[in-house]
DRENPA-3360 file (N, C-alpha, C; in nm, 2 decimals, always signed):
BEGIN
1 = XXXXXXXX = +0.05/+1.24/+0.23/-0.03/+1.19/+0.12/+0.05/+1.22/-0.01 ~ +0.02/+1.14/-0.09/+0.08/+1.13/-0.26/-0.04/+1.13/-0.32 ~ -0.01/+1.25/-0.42/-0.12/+1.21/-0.53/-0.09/+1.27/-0.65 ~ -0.17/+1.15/-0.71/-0.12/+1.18/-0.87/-0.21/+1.20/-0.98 ~ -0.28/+1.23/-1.10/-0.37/+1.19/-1.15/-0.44/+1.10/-1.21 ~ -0.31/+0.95/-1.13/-0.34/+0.84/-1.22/-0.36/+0.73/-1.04 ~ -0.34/+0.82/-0.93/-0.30/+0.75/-0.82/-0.28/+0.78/-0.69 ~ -0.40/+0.77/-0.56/-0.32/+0.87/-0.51/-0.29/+0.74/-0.33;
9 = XXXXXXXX = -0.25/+0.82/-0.23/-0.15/+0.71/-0.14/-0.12/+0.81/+0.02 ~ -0.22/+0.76/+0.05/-0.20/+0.82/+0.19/-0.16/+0.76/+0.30 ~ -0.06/+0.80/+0.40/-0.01/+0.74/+0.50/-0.01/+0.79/+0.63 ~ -0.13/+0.67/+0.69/-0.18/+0.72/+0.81/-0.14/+0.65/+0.96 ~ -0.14/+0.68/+1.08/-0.08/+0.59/+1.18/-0.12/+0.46/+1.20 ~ -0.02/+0.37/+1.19/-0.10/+0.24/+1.15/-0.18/+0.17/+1.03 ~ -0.20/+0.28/+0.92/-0.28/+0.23/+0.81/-0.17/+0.29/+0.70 ~ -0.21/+0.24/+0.55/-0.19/+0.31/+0.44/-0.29/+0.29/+0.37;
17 = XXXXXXXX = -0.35/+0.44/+0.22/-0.48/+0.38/+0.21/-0.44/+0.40/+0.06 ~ -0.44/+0.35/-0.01/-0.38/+0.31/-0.17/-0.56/+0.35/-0.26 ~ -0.57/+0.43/-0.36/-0.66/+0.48/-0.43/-0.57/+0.40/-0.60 ~ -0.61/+0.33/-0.67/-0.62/+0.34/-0.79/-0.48/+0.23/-0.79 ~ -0.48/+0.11/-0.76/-0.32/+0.06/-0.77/-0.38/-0.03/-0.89 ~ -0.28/-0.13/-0.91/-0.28/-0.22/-1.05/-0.27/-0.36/-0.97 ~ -0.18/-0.38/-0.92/-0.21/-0.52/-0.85/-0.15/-0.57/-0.71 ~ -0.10/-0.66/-0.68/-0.06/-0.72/-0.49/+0.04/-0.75/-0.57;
25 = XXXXXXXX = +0.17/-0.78/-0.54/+0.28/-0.86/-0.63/+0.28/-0.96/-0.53 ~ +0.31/-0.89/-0.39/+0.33/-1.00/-0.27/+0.32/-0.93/-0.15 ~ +0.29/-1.07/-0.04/+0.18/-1.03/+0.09/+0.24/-1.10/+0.16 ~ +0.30/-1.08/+0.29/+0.30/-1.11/+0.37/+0.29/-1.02/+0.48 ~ +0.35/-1.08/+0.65/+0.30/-1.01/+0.77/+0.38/-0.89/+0.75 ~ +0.51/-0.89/+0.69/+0.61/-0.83/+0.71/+0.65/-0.69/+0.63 ~ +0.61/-0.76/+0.51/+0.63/-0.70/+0.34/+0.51/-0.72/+0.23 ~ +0.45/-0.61/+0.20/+0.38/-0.56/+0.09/+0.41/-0.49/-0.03;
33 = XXXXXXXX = +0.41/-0.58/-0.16/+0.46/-0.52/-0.27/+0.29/-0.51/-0.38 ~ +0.32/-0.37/-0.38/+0.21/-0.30/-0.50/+0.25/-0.27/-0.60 ~ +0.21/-0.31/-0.70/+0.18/-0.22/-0.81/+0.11/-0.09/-0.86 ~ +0.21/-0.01/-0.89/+0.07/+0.14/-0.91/+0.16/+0.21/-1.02 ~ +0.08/+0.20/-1.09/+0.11/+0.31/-1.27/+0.26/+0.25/-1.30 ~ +0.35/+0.31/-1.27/+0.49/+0.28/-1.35/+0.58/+0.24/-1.25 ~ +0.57/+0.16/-1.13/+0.66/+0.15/-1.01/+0.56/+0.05/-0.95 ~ +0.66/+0.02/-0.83/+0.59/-0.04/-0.72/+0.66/+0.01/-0.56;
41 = XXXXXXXX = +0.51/-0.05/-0.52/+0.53/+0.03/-0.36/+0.55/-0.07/-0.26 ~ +0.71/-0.08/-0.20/+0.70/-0.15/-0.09/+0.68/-0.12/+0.08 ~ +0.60/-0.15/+0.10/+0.57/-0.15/+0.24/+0.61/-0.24/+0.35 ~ +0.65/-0.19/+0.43/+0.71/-0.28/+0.54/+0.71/-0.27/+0.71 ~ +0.62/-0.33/+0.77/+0.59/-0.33/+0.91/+0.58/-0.49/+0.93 ~ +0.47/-0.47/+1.08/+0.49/-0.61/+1.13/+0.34/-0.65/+1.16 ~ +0.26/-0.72/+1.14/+0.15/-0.75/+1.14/+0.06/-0.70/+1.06 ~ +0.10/-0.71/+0.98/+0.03/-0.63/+0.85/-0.08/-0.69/+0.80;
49 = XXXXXXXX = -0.17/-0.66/+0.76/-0.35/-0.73/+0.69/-0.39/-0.65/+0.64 ~ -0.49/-0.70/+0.54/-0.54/-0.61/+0.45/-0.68/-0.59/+0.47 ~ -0.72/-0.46/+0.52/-0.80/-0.44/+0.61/-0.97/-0.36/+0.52 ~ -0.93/-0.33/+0.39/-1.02/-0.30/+0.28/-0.94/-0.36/+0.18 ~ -1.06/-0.40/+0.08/-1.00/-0.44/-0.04/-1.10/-0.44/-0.15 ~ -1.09/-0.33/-0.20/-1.23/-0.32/-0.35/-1.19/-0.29/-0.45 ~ -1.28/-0.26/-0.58/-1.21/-0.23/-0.67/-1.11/-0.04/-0.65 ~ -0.96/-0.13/-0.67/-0.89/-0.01/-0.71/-0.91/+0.09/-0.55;
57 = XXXXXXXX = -0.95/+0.02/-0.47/-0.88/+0.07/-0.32/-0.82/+0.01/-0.23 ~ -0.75/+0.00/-0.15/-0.66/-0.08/-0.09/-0.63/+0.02/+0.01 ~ -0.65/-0.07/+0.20/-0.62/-0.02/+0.33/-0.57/-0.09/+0.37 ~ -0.43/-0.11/+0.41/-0.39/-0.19/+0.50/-0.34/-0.13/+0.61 ~ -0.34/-0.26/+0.70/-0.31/-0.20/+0.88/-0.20/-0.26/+0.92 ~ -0.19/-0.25/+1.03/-0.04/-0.26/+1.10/+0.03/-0.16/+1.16 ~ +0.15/-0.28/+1.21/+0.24/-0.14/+1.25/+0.39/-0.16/+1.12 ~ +0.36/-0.01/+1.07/+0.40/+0.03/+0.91/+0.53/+0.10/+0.97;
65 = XXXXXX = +0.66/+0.01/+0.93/+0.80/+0.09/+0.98/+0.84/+0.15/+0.85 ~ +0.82/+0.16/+0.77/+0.89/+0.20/+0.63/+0.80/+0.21/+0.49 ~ +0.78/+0.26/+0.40/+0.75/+0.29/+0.27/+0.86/+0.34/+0.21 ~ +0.86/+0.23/+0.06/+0.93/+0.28/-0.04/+0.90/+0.27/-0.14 ~ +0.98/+0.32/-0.31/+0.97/+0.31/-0.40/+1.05/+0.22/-0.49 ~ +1.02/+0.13/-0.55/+1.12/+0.03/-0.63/+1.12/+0.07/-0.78;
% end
């Protein structure tokens, strides 16, 4: 888990659960790009879906080979 006071990002088997982001930049099966406070977060697995989506929370599933920071 990441957390911050503006954001926080937990990484669970097969999920990630994003608290407080800013926007989707881009979506696909493969690659997920977020926005959160001053960065963005890329995510990358293979069957990826977005499995909650409300305000300012975000769960997606899959199988998650990588997270990074851009």
């Amino acid at each position: 888990a990441l957390r911050n006071k503006n954001y926080y990002i937990c990484l669970y088997q097969n999920h990630i659960y994003i608290y407080n982001y800013e926007e989707i930049l881009n979506f696909t099966n493969d690659i997920i790009l977020v926005k959160i406070d001053d960065f963005n977060l890329k995510i990358k697995g293979t069957n990826m879906h977005i499995k909650k989506m409300e305000h300012g929370e975000l769960l997606i599933s899959g199988l998650i080979s990588g997270v990074s920071y851009e």
